[in-house]
N, C-alpha and C positions, 0 to 999 in steps of 0.2 A: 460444595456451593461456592460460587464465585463471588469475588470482593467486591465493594463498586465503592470508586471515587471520585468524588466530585471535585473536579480540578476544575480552577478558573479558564476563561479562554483567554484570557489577555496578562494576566499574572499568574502562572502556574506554579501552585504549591511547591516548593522545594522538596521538601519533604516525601509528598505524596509521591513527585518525581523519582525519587529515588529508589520507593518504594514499587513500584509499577517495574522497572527497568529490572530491579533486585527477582519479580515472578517473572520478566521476561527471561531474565540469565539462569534461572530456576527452572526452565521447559515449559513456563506457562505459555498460553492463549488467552489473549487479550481481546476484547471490542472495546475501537476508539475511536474519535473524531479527527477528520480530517479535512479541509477545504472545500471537499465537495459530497460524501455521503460518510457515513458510518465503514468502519471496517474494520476484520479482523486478522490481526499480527503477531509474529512470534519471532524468538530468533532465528537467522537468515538458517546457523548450523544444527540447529535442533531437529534432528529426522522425524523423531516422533513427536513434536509439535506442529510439524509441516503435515502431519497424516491427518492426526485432527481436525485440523482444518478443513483437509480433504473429503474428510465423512463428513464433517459439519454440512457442509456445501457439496457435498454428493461430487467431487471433480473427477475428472478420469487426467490419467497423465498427460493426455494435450493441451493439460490446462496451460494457459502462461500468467504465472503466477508475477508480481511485484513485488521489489526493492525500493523500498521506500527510501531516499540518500537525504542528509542534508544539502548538498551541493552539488554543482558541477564537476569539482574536484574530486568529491567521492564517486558522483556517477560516474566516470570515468576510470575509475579503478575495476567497475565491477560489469563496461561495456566497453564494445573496440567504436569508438564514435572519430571520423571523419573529420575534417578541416570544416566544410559543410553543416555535417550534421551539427556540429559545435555549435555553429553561430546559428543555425533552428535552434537547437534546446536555449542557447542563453537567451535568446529571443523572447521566448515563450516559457521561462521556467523564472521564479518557482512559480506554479500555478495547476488546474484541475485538469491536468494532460499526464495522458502515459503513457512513454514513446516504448514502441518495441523493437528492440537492437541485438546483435549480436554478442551473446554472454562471455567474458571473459574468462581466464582458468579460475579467478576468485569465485564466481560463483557456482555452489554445488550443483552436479550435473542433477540431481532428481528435482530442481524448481524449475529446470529448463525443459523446454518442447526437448521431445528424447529424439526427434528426426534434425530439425532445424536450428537447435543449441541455441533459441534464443530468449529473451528475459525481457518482461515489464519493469521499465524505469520510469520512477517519478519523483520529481522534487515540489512536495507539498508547500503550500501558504497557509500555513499554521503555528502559531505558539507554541501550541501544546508540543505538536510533533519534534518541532525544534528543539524542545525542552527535552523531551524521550532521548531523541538520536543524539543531542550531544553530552546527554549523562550515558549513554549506553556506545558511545563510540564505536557503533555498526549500523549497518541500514536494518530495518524491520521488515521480514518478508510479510509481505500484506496481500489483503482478498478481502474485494467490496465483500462488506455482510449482505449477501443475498443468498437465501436460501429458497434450495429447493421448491422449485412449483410457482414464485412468486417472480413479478417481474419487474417490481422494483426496490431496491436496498431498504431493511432499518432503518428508521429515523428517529425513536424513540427511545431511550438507554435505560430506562423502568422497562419497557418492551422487549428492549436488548435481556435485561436482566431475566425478566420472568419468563421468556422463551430459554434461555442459554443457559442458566444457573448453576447448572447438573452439568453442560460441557467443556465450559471456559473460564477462566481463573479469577478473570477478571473485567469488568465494566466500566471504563472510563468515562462518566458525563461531562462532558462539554458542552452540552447546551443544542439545540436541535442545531442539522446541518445540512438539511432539503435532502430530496429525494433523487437526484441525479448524480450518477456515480460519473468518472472524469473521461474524456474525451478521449480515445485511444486510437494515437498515429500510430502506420508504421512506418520504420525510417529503412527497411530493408535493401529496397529498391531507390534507384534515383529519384524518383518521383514520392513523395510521399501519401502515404494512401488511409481513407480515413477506415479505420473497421468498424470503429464505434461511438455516434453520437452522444454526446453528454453535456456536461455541466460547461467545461471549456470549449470555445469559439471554434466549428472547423473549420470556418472561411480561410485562413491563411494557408488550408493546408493540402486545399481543393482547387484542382485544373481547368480550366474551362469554364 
């Protein structure tokens, strides 16, 4: 049966922080708030927390899964990003965007597309998350909570709970966080191309 805690969104339990971080380094599966919809996260190296996931949300290997980074700094460690692409992401980051880039040798080959080696990068506008990644000093591999059949994410973390309890360790309440999962560029091509409408703005990133 999975934990649930109730962390502030704007002052996050120390405590509670450390705690949360301690079942991610433990192989846990997390649901937690993020900027733009609820999601589910685990560590980036944990194979069999990555699987989980994947039954969870029913994914087949093309999935492109997210690295959630504190920063620039860290995105860049775990993407090959461009003179270009740089000043896009610092443009637009942190915020409810998740560009998809070329995966670097840091990150494991089984989160990446197994043809095209490339990875979801995001740098969240949130507390909470910021509090996670700098007591756990690695990005969280993440995946909006949407399950199977439904077509749009959890918003609910009592709902989180009583759907998930049996699969995931643990429940992070932060407090509702809409129903629109983030905006997803890709920056593969010169151009950049929107694949998927969401919470963040995709005027800036559309031709024409």
């Amino acid at each position: 049966m999975s934990q649930f805690f109730q962390i502030h969104p704007d002052n996050p339990q120390p405590r509670l922080i450390r705690q949360a971080v301690e079942i991610i380094c433990n192989g846990g599966v997390i649901a937690y708030p993020t900027d733009s919809a609820y999601a589910l996260g685990c560590h980036m190296g944990d194979k069999k927390a990555v699987e989980r996931i994947r039954q969870i949300r029913k994914l087949d290997d093309k999935h492109n899964f997210t690295l959630i980074c504190r920063d620039l700094s860290e995105l860049a460690t775990y993407a090959f990003v461009d003179n270009s692409q740089y000043r896009m992401l610092k443009k637009h980051t942190p915020g409810p965007y998740t560009f998809i880039l070329k995966g670097s040798r840091e990150v494991p080959r089984r989160l990446m597309h197994p043809k095209r080696k490339t990875i979801g990068i995001r740098v969240p506008q949130c507390v909470i998350i910021n509090a996670l990644l700098t007591e756990l000093n690695s990005p969280i591999m993440s995946s909006t909570l949407l399950l199977p059949g439904e077509e749009l994410p959890m918003t609910d973390p009592y709902d989180i709970r009583t759907t998930l309890e049996y699969h995931i360790d643990l429940v992070i309440d932060g407090g509702f966080r809409g129903m629109e999962a983030t905006t997803v560029i890709s920056l593969l091509e010169d151009v950049p191309q929107v694949l998927r409408v969401g919470k963040g703005d995709p005027t800036p990133f559309q031709v024409g």
